[in-house]
C-alpha positions in Angstrom: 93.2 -93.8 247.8 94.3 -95.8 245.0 92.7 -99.4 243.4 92.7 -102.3 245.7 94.8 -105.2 245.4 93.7 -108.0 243.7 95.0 -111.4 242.9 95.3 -112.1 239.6 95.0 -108.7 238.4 93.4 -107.6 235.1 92.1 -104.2 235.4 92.5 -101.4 237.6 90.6 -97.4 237.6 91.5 -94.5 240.0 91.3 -92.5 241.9 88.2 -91.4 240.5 85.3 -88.7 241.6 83.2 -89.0 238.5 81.0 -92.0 236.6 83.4 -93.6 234.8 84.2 -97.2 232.6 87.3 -98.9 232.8 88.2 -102.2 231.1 89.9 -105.6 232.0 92.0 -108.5 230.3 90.8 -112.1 229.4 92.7 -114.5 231.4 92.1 -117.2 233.5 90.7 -121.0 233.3 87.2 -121.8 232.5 87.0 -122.4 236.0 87.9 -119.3 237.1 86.0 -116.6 239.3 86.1 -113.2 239.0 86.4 -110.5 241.2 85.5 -106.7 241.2 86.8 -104.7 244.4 86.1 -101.1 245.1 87.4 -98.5 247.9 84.7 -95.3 248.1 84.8 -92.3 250.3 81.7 -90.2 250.5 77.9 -90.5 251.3 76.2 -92.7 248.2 75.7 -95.4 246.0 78.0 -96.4 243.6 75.6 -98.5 240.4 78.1 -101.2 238.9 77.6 -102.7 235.8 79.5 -105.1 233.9 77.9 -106.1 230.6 79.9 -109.1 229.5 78.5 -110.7 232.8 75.1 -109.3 232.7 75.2 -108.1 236.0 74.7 -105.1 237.9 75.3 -104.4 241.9 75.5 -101.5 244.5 78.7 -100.6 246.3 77.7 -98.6 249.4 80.3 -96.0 250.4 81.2 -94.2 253.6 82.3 -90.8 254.9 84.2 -92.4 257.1 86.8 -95.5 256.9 87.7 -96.6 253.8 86.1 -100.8 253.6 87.1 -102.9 250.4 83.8 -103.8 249.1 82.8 -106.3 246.2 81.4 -109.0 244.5 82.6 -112.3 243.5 81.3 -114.2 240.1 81.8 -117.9 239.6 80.7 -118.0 235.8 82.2 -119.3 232.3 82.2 -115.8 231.3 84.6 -114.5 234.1 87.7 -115.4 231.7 86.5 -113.4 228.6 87.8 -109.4 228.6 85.1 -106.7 229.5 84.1 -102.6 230.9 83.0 -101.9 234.5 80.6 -99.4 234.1 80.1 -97.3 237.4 78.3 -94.6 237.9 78.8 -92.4 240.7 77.2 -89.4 242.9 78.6 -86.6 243.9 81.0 -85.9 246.2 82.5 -89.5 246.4 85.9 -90.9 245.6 86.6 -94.3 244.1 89.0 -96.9 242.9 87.7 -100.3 241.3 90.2 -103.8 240.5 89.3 -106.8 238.8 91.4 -109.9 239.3 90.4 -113.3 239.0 91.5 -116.8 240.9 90.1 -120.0 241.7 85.9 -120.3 242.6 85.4 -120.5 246.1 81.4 -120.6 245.7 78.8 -121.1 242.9 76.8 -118.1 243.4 77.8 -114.3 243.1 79.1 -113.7 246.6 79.0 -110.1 248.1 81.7 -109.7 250.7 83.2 -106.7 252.5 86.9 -106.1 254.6 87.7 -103.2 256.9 91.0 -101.4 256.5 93.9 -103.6 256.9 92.2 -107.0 256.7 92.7 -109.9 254.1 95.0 -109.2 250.9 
């Protein structure tokens, strides 16, 4: 398993089978959205937190197939650096990105792929 691909690029962590925090760079427009990606094997919950944003969400993971999961931000603050906080249970394997690219929506969006699909 390794971190999925992300346009825009600007932080990466993994494999992983603890809790961990990772960082990411400041880039981007003021436009700008931000996205945080994560591949997870294993029955559980990952918690995500991401303190520059004041946000936290769930990443559900799998024993099976390995989905990209994530959450899309369309905020000022997506172009300022910051952590990803995750803490994970045992017995499940991740990898987290964070890239960031143009807003398609306003609102946090939570979206999900299946192996091989989109970028």
């Amino acid at each position: 398993m390794a971190p999925p691909r992300v346009d825009g690029q600007a932080g990466t962590y993994g494999p992983a089978r603890d809790s961990a925090v990772f960082s990411y760079d400041a880039a981007g427009a003021r436009e700008d959205s931000i996205r945080f990606s994560f591949q997870c094997q294993g029955s559980g919950t990952l918690k995500v937190r991401v303190p520059v944003l004041h946000a936290n969400f769930p990443i559900q993971c799998d024993r099976g197939d390995l989905p990209e999961r994530g959450v899309d931000f369309a905020v000022p603050a997506a172009r300022l650096a910051g952590t990803v906080h995750v803490t994970a249970p045992p017995g499940v394997t991740w990898a987290g990105s964070v890239g960031r690219g143009e807003a398609e929506e306003e609102d946090p969006s939570i979206w999900q792929r299946g192996p091989g699909e989109g970028s």
